[in-house]
C-alpha positions, -999 to +999 in steps of 0.1 A: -154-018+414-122-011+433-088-017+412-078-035+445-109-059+442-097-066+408-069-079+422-087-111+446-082-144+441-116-156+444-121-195+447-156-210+436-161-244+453-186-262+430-180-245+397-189-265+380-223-268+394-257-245+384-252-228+413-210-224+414-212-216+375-238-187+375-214-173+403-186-172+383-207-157+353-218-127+376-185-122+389-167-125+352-195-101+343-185-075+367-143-078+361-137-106+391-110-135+379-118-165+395-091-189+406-094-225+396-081-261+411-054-277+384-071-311+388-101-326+403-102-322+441-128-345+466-135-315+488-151-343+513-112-352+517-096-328+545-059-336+528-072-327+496-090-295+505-062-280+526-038-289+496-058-267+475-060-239+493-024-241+501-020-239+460-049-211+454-046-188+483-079-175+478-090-143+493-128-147+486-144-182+490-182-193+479-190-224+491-220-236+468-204-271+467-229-295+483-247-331+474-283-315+464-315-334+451-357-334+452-379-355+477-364-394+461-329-386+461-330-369+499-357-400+509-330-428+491-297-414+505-302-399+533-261-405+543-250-399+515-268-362+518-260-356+552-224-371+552-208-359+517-222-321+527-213-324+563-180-332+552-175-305+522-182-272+547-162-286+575-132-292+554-136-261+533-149-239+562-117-244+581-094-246+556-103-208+549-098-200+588-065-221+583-052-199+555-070-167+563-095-161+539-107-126+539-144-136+536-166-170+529-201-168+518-220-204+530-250-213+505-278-229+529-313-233+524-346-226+531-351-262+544-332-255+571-367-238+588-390-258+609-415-274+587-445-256+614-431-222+612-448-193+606-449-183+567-434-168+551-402-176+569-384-153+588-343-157+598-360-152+635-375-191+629-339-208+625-340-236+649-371-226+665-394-260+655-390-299+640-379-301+602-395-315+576-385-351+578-383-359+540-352-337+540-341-339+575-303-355+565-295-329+542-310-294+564-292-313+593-259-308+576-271-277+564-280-259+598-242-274+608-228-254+583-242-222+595-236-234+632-199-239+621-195-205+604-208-187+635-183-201+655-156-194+632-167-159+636-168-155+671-141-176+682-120-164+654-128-134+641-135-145+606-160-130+582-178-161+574-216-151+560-246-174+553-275-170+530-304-190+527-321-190+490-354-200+480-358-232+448-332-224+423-337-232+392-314-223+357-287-237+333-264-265+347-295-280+367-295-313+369-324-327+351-320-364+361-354-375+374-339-399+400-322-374+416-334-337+402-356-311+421-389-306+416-389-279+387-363-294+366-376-331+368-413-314+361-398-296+330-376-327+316-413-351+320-430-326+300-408-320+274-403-361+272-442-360+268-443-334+241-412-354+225-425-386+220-463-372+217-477-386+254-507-376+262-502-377+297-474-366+321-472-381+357-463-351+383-456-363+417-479-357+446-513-338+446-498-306+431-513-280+455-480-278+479-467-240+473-428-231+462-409-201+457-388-202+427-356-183+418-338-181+389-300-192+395-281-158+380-304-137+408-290-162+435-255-151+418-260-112+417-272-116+455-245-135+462-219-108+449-240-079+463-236-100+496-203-104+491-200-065+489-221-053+516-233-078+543-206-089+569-233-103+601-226-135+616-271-134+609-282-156+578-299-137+558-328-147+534-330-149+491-358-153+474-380-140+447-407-127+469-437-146+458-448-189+455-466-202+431-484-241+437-466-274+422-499-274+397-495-238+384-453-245+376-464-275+353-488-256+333-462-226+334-434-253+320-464-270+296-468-233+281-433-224+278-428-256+264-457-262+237-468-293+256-503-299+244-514-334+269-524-336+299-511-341+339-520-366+364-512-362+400-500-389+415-512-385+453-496-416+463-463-397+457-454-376+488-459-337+490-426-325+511-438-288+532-470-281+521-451-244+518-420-231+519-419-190+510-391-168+523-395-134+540-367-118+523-372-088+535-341-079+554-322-078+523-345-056+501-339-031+531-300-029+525-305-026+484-307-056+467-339-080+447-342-102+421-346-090+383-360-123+366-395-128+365-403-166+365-419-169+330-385-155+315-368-176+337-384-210+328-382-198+291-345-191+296-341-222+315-358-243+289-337-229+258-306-236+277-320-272+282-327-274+241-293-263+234-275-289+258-298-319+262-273-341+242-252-341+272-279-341+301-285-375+311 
């Protein structure tokens, strides 16, 4: 790294979160200082944000900040998902225009594709078919974001990029079952089975629907890399590169876990995409792909989850 890269003030909105923390890891790992708010700041408040960036001046910006959940949280607040992220990127998003931020990266997602197009999913497919409607709200708000940095680009010359990753999963998830995605809630049910000696664990749906997993510190060095080499107004795809079926991640987590009971698939409980894999091909071709193969990742994931359930709730 460049002594003058040393030298940016790098603001992480949502540091706090899985996502916002394992950037600021990678980025302590590699000799970046991150700059941090004094207090706590509702980015969904336009007064608030540009205050902040008024007192941080940052020259680098991630936006990973966003309302996030599984299939019940998206189906049971669908405002909430489309409003509070709707309002974070519009409020950070220009307040980095406002005070000239060199460059923004915008996390999306991979539910921003048409629930019909072709697998796996190409950047080509963005806005080329219907969503998925269980998540509609939140890859609404989502696609805006993107939308929104475009603009800034074109009208304004910015260097705002998107990226679309595949599942995350890692430390700080959240492994609330009303509101978690489907890894972590499948992981916290099976460890609460092998806990209080169940011999059954309920998984939701029929288990054959077919997700691409990445671990959260490979989203982060992507992000960086990114950061470093990528400046097209394009999004641009993450992803491990291969999906594995709702039914094969519980018995990976059952393994990794010791769990010795059983599942039962409760088909009442809905699916989501039947698939969702990313064509992530674009960015293996300028130099960059993941490192953490998903058993070490789910027994990585699981330790840190030992080592901090007394404060998961």
């Amino acid at each position: 790294m460049e002594a003058n890269q040393r030298d940016l003030r790098i603001y992480v909105a949502g540091h706090t979160g899985m996502v916002g923390s394992a950037i600021c890891r990678k980025l302590s790992q590699h000799g970046y200082s991150t700059v941090r708010p004094n207090s706590r700041v509702d980015l969904r408040d336009q007064k608030q944000t540009m205050d902040l960036f008024s007192q941080l001046k940052p020259d680098w910006v991630f936006l990973a900040a966003a309302k996030v959940g599984g299939i019940y949280a998206n189906m049971t607040y669908p405002a909430e998902f489309i409003y509070d992220n709707s309002m974070i990127q519009s409020n950070v998003i220009h307040a980095s225009y406002v005070h000239k931020v060199k460059k923004l990266l915008f996390l999306g997602s991979s539910c921003i594709y048409p629930k019909d197009a072709p697998q796996p999913f190409k950047e080509e497919h963005f806005l080329c078919g219907y969503l998925e409607k269980s998540n509609e709200p939140y890859a609404v708000s989502k696609i805006a974001g993107i939308i929104m940095c475009q603009s800034y680009n074109r009208q304004y010359g910015t260097n705002f990029i998107s990226i679309m990753p595949a599942n995350l999963y890692g430390p700080e998830d959240r492994f609330n079952l009303a509101n978690s995605h489907v890894l972590p809630a499948i992981l916290r049910k099976i460890h609460e089975g092998k806990r209080t000696g169940a011999e059954e664990v309920e998984i939701w749906g029929t288990g054959t629907p077919r997700r691409e997993f990445l671990y959260v510190d490979d989203l982060a060095d992507a992000c960086l890399f990114l950061m470093n080499n990528y400046n097209s107004s394009e999004i641009i795809n993450v992803g491990a590169g291969d999906d594995v079926t709702i039914k094969e991640i519980a018995y990976l987590i059952k393994d990794v876990a010791g769990y010795e009971g059983q599942f039962k698939f409760n088909v009442d409980m809905p699916d989501g995409m039947a698939r969702k894999l990313l064509d992530s091909s674009r960015l293996t071709n300028i130099g960059w792909k993941p490192s953490v193969p998903l058993r070490k990742g789910l027994e990585l994931t699981y330790k840190w989850f030992l080592e901090n359930e007394w404060r998961i709730k």
